[in-house]
C-alpha positions in Angstrom: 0.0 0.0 0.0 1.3 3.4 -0.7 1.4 6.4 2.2 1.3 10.4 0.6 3.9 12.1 2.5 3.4 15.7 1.7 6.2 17.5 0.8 5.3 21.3 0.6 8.4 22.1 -0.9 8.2 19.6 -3.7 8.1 21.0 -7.1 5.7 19.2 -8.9 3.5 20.1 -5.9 3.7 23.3 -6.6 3.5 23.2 -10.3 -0.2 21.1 -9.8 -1.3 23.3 -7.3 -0.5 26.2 -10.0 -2.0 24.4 -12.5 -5.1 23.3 -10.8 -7.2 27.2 -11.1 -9.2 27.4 -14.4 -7.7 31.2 -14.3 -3.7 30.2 -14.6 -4.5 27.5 -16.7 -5.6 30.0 -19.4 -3.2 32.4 -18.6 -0.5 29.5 -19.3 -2.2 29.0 -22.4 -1.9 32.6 -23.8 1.8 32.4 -22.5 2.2 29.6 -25.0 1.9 32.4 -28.3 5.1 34.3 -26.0 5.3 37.0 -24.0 2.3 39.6 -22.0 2.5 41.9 -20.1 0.2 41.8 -16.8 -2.1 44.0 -18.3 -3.0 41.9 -21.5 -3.0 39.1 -19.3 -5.8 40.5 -17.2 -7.6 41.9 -20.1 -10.0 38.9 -20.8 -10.4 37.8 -17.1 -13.2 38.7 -14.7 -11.2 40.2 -12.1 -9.1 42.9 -11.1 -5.8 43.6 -11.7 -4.2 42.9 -8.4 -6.1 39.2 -8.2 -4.1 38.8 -11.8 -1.0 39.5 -10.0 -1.5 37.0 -7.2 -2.4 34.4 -10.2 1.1 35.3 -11.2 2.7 34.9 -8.4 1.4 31.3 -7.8 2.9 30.9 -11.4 6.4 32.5 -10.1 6.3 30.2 -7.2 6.1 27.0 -9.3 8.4 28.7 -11.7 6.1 28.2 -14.7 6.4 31.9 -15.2 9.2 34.5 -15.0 8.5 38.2 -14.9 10.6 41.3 -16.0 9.7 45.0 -14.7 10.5 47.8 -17.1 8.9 50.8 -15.9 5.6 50.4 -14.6 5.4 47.3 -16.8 5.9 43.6 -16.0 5.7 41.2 -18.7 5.3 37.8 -17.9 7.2 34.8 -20.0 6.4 31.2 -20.2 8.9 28.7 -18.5 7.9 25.9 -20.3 10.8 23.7 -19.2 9.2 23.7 -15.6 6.6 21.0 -17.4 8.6 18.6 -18.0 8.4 16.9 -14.2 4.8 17.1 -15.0 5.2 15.0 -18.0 7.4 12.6 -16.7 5.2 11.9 -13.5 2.1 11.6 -15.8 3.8 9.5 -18.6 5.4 7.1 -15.3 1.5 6.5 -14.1 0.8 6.0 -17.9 3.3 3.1 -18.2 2.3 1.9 -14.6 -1.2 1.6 -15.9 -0.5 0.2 -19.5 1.3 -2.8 -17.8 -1.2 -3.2 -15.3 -4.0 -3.3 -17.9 -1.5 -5.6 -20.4 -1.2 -7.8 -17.4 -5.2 -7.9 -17.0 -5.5 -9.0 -20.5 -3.0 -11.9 -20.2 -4.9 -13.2 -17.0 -8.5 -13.0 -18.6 -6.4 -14.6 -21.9 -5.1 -17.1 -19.8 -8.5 -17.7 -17.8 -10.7 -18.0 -21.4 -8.4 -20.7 -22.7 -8.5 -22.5 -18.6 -12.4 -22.3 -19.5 -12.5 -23.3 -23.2 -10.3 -26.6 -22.6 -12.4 -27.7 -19.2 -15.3 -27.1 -21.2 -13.9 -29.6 -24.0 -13.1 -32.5 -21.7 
């Protein structure tokens, strides 16, 4: 049996709890085409400007996003090298799962030909 230790310092903690508002999820995604400032960011969004700066400072924390301040603007840049943890943890539960459902088959394989001969004799 597995036990969850939590480890708040743990970077792909972070990055999911980043990634788990509707809000920085979308703000990722417009990151994607390159660089905004705060201002575009917040453009689309229902809310105010200084709720857009806390989003981006969850994204700071789980270094998704850097920010540069020229003047009285701060434009925000993607970091999309802080995904790859992501993709390694999900692509590790993907194998886990594969085999596990590969296995599955083999056994129910297995059991149907058991089955099929018992049923012959």
């Amino acid at each position: 049996m597995l036990q969850y230790v939590a480890d708040p310092d743990s970077g792909l903690d972070r990055v999911f709890h980043a990634l788990a508002d509707g809000s920085r999820r979308w703000m990722i995604e417009r990151l994607c085409a390159g660089p905004a400032t705060v201002s575009d960011l917040a453009e689309p969004l229902p809310m105010s400007l200084s709720a857009v700066v806390q989003h981006i400072k969850v994204l700071e924390a789980a270094d998704l996003v850097r920010t540069q301040k020229t003047g009285r603007v701060r434009t925000c840049e993607l970091r999309a090298e802080a995904l790859r943890p992501v993709d390694r943890w999900i692509a590790d539960r993907q194998r886990m799962w594969a085999d596990a459902f590969d296995r599955l088959g083999e056994l129910l394989t297995d059991e149907a030909r058991t089955t099929s001969q018992e049923d012959m004799t």
